[in-house]
C-alpha positions, 0 to 999 in steps of 0.5 A, a space after each residue: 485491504 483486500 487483494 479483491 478490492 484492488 482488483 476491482 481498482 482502476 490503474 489510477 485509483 490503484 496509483 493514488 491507493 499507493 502514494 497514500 499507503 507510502 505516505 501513511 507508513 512515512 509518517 507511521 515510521 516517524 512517529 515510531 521514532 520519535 516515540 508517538 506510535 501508539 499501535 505499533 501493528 499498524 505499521 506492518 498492515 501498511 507494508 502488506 497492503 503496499 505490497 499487495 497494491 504493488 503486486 496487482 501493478 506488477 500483474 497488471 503490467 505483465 498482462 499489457 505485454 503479453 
């Protein structure tokens, strides 16, 4: 996912995007351990987009206080 495709996400949106990121690299994380993963890359794509989603949160949050 794209950080202007985030942008472009309203707070709520930006909300369910998360939960269902956390979600998906849970159940990746599980499969890696029980050993039914079968494209191991997609799990370090789930954690950038996470972060990615998180940063433009942060953001947004420091641009209401100021």
């Amino acid at each position: 996912m794209k950080a202007s495709k985030i942008r472009e996400m309203t707070k709520e949106e930006i909300a369910v995007q998360l939960a269902d990121l956390n979600k998906e690299g849970y159940n990746l994380r599980v499969q890696q351990k029980t050993g039914q993963l079968q494209n191991s890359a997609r799990i370090n794509v789930v954690k950038k987009d996470i972060a990615r989603v998180r940063t433009e949160l942060r953001s947004r949050e420091l641009a209401a206080k100021a």
